[in-house]
C-alpha positions in Angstrom: 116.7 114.7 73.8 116.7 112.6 70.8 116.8 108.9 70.5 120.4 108.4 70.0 121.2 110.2 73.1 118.8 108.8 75.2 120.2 105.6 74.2 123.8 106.8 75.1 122.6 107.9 78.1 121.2 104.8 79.3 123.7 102.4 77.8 126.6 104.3 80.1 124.1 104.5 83.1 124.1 100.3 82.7 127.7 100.7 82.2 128.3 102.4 85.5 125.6 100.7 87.9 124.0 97.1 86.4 124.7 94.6 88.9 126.5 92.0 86.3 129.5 94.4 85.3 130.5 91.8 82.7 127.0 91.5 80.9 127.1 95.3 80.4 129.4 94.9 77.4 127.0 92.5 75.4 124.1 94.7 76.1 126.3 98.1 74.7 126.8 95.9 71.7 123.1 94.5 71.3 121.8 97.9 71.6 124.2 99.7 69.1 123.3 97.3 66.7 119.5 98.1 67.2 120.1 101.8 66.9 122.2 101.3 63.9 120.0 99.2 62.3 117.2 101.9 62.2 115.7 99.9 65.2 114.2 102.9 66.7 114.1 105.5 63.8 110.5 105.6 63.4 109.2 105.4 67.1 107.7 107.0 69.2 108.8 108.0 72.5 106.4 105.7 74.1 107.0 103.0 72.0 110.4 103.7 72.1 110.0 103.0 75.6 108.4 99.9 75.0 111.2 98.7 72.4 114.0 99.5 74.6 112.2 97.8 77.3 112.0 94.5 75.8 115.3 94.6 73.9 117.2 95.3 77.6 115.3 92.4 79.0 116.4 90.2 76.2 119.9 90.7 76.0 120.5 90.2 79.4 117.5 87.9 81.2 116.5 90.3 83.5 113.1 91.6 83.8 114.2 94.4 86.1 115.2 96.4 83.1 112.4 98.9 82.0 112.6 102.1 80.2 109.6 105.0 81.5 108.6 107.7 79.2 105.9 110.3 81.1 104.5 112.5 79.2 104.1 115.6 81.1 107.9 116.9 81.6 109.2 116.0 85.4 111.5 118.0 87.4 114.8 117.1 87.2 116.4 115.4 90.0 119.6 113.1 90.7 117.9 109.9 91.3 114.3 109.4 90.2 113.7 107.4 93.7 114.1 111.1 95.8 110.6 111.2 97.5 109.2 114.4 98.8 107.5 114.4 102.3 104.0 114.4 100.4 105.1 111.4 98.7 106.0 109.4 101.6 102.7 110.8 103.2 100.5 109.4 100.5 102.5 105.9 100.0 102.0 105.9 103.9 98.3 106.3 103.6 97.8 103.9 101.3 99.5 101.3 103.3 97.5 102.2 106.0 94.3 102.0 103.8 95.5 98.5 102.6 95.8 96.9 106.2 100.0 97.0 105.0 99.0 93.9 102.9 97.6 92.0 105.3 93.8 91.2 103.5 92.8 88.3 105.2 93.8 87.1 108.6 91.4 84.0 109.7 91.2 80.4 111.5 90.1 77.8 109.0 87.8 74.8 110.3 89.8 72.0 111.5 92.4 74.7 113.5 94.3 76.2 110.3 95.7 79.4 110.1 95.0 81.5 106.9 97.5 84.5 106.5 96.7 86.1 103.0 99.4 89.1 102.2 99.1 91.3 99.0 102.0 92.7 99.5 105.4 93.7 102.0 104.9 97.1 102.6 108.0 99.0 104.2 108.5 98.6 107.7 109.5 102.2 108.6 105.6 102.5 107.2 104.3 100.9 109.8 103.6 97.1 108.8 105.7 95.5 111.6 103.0 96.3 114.1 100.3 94.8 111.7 102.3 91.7 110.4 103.0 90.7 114.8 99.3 91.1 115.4 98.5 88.7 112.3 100.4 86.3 113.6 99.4 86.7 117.2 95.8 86.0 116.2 96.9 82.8 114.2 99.3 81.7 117.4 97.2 78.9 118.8 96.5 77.4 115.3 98.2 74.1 114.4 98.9 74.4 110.8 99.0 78.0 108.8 98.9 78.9 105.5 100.4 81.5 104.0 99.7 82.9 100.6 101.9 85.2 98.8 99.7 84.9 95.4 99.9 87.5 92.9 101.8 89.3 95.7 104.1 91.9 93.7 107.1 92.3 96.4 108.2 94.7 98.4 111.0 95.7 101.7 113.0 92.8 102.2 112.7 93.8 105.8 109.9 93.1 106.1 109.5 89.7 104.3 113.0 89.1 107.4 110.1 90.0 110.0 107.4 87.4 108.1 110.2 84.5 108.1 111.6 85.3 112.0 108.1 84.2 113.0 108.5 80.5 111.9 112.0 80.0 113.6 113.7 80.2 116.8 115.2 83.2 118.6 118.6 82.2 117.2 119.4 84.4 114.4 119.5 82.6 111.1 120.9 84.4 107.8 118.2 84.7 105.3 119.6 86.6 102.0 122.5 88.5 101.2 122.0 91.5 98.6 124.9 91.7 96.4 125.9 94.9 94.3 129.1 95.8 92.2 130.5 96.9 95.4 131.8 94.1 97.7 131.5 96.8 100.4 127.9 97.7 100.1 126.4 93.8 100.2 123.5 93.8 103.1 122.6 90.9 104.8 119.1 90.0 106.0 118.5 87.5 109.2 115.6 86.4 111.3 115.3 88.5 114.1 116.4 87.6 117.9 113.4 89.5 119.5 109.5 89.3 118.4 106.8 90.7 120.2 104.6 87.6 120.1 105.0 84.0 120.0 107.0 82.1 117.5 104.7 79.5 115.4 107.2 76.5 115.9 107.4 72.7 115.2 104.3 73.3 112.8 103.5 72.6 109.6 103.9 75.9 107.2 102.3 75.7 103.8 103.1 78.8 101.5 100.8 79.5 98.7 102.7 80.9 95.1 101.8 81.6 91.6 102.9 83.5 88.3 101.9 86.6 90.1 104.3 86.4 93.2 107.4 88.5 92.6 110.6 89.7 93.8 110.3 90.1 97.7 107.1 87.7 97.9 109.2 85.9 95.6 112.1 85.6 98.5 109.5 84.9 101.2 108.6 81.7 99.7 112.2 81.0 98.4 114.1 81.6 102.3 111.4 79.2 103.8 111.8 76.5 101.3 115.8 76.6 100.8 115.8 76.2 104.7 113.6 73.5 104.9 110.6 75.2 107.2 107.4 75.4 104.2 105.9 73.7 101.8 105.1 76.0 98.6 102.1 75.0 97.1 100.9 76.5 93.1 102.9 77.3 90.1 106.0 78.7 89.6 106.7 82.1 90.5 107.3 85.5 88.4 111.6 85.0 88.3 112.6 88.1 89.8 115.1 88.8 92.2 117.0 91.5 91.7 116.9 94.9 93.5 116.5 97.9 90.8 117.8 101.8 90.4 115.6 103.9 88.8 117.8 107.2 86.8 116.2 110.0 85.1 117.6 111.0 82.2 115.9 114.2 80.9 112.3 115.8 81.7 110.1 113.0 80.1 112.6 109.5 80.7 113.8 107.4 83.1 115.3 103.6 83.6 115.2 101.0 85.9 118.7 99.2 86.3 119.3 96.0 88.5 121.7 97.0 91.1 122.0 94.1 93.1 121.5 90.5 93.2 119.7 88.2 96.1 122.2 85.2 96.9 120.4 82.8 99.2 123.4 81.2 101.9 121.8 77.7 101.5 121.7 77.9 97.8 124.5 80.1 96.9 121.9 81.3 93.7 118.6 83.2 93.8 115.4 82.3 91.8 116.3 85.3 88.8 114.5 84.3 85.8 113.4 81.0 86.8 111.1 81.6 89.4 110.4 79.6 92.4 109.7 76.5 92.2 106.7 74.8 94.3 107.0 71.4 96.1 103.8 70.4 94.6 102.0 71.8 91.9 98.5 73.7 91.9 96.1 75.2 89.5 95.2 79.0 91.1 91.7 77.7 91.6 92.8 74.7 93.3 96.1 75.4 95.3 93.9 76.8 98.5 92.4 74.1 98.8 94.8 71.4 98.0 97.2 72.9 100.7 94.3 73.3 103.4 93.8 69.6 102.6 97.4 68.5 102.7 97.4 70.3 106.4 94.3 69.0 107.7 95.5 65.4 106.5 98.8 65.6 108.5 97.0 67.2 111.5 94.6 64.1 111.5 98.0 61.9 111.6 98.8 63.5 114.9 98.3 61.5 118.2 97.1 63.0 121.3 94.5 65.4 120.2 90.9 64.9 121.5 87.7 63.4 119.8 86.2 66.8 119.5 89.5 68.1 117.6 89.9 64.7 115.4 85.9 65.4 114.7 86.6 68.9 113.4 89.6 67.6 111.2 87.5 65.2 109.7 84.3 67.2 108.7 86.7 69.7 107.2 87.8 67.2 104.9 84.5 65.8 104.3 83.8 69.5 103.2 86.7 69.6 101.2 85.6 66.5 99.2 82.1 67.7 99.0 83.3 70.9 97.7 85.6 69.4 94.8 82.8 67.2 94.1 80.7 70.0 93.3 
């Protein structure tokens, strides 16, 4: 197919399916311009790719946008996203093989829970079972933190299960995913029924950087809007919509946003902005600032025993050695 009818191709597929129906206009007209302007003429297919890529992204803010050229041809198919059972079978094992994103499960000196998660894999792919015993290990800790850095996103559902841990049995609306069709909004909640104990009345620290995206991204955002964590780094990746992916002939393909996160406390989502944190963090420091900021409000606590307040206070003495050095 040649460059003006790929670009046809995509511009009606936008037309048809890009969550913003009224931003689909400008972007016709920014791209037209391109192409008629010789934008393209010399390209090319990958950096075609590449071009398209960033003039989609710049027309309309949204780094969901992305054009894919493969160079060996690919069967043809309605949607791009149709899996065959291999497929599923290999994502599957790889889940597996990465623990379903949970690296680093561990209780930090002083009684601090340390929850380190690479990723939300899909809950149909077995990461509910995985996520519960995480947190059942971390139950009798009284502080956790919980870092989503450089954490790339993945099933909403699942980051639902990773919030219903830190709040009561009574359901409580998370995020609402929003498309062109009023009819085909979802609605994510915390979940009545978990098969461990709920980590309540204590202190949740959530770790974020430039590298936590999309579902990650909404992890940090649900628990903050609502009051329940304290995020902790930089400012996060900006990306919160849900994306399409359409094949248009043997060799290309497109990502189009299809829906839009709104956030019931906020009424907005954190698209192109990012997340912000409540206190800011270099990467090399924000672990430890955040371990230090728990132990510090654990130590303020009445009631717990010399040998407890002892633990507390060598673990910041080893914090203060450590930034020392």
């Amino acid at each position: 197919m040649q460059i003006p009818d790929l670009v046809a191709c995509f511009l009606d597929l936008i037309d048809a399916n890009y969550v913003f129906r009224e931003k689909a206009a400008a972007i016709r007209n920014r791209i037209e311009e391109q192409l008629a302007a010789g934008a393209y003429a010399s390209l090319g297919h990958p950096a075609f790719a590449e071009s398209m890529t960033a003039d989609l992204r710049a027309c309309a803010d949204d780094l969901h946008f992305k054009v894919i050229h493969k160079e060996e041809p690919q069967p043809l198919q309605e949607t791009a996203t149709e899996e065959t059972p291999e497929d599923v079978a290999e994502f599957r094992r790889i889940a597996r093989f990465n623990n379903y994103g949970c690296c680093e499960v561990k209780r930090l000196h002083g009684n601090v829970g340390y929850w380190k998660i690479d990723e939300f894999y899909d809950l149909i792919d077995g990461s509910g079972p995985t996520f519960v015993a995480s947190m059942s290990m971390l139950a009798n800790t009284d502080a956790i933190l919980v870092d989503v850095r450089d954490n790339s996103g993945g099933d909403p559902a699942a980051v639902a299960l990773a919030c219903s841990f830190f709040f009561d049995v009574e359901p409580v609306l998370l995020n609402t995913l929003e498309g062109r069709k009023p009819d085909a909004a979802r609605q994510w909640w915390t979940l009545a029924h978990l098969e461990c104990e709920r980590y309540l009345d204590k202190e949740v620290y959530v770790l974020i950087n430039k590298g936590t995206a999309s579902a990650a991204e909404e992890f940090a955002y649900d628990l903050q809007a609502l009051g329940r964590a304290t995020l902790v780094g930089q400012c996060t990746a900006g990306a919160a919509h849900i994306r399409e992916q359409y094949q248009v002939d043997e060799h290309f393909f497109i990502n189009i946003p299809i829906q839009r996160a709104v956030n019931p406390t906020t009424r907005t989502n954190w698209e192109g902005h990012g997340v912000a944190p409540d206190v800011e963090a270099a990467p090399a420091s924000a672990l430890a600032l955040a371990y230090g900021m728990a132990l510090r409000t654990l130590s303020k606590k009445s009631g717990s025993a010399n040998a407890e307040q002892d633990e507390i206070r060598q673990a910041l003495e080893q914090l203060s050695e450590d930034a020392e050095s």
